[in-house]
C-alpha positions in Angstrom: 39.7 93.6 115.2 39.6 91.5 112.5 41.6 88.2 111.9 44.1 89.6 109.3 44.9 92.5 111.7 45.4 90.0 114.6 48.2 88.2 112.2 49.8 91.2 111.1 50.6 92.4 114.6 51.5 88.7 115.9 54.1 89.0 113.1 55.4 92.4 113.8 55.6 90.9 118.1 57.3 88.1 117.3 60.2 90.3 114.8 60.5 92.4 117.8 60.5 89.4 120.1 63.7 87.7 117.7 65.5 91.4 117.2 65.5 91.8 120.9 66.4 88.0 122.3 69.3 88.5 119.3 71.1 91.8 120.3 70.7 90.2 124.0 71.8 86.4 123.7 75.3 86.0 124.0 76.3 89.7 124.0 79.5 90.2 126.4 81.0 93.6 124.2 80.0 96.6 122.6 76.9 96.1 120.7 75.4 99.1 118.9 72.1 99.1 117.4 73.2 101.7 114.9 75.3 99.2 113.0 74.4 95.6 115.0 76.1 93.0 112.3 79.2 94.9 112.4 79.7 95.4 116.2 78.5 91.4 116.4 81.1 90.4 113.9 83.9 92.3 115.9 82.6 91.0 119.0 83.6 87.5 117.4 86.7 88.1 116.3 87.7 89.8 119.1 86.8 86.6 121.2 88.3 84.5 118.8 90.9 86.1 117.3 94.5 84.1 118.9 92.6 80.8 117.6 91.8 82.1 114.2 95.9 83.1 114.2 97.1 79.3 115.4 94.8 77.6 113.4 95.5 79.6 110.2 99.3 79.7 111.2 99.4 83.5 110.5 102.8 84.7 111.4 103.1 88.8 112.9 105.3 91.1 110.8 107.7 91.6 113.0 108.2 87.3 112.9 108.0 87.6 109.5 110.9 90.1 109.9 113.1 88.2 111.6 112.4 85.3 109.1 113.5 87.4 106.4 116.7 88.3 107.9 118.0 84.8 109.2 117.1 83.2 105.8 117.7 85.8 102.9 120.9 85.2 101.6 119.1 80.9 101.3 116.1 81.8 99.4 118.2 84.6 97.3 120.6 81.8 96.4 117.8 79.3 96.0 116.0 81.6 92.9 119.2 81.8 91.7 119.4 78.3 91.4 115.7 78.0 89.9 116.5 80.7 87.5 119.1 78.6 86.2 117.1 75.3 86.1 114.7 77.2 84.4 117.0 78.1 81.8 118.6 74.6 81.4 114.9 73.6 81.1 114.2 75.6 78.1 117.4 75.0 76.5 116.5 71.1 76.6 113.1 71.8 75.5 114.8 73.2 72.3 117.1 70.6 72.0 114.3 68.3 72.5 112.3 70.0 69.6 115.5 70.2 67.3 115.8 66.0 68.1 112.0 65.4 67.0 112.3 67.4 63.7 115.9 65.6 62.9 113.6 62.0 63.9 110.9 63.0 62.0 113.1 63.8 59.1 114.8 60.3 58.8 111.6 58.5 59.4 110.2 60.0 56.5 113.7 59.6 54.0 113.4 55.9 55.2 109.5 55.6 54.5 110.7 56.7 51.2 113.9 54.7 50.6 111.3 51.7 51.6 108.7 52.4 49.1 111.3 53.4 46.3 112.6 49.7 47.1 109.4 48.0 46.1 
């Protein structure tokens, strides 16, 4: 056996040796070798699933149901209320425009008033 040979199948030991201690280590579910990332990553979130919901402050449907309900008529009234503000917004922004032009126009007729003067 020749040193390259020796090498090759130390490798192909220690893969084995790392594919084996993973599927092992830490497995308390289902793991299936036909599809081992998968069943691992289910594995996980099924362990860790009712901290993943309170730390993300994920709310259930039927929660989000009730929310709906108690509070639709508020949040109906309040984008009625934006809508509005919205509108008042671009109505100033044109009369903002319409005040700048006007400006603009007298500073200009007094630029010219002033250098007709001289």
């Amino acid at each position: 056996m020749e040193l390259l040979e020796f090498i090759i199948i130390v490798i192909i030991l220690c893969a084995l040796i790392f594919l084996i201690y993973y599927f092992i280590r830490g497995a308390k579910g289902d793991i299936s070798l036909a599809r081992p990332v998968e069943s691992r990553v289910d594995e996980y979130l099924d362990r860790r699933f009712q901290h993943m919901v309170e730390e993300w402050q994920l709310v259930s449907h039927p929660k989000l149901q009730q929310f709906k309900e108690k509070h639709y008529k508020e949040i109906e009234n309040d984008e009625a209320r934006l809508a509005e503000l919205k509108k008042y917004e671009s109505g100033m922004q044109t009369s903002l425009s319409n005040l700048e032009a006007r400006l603009d126009t007298v500073e200009k007729e007094l630029a010219r008033k002033g250098s007709a003067k001289k």
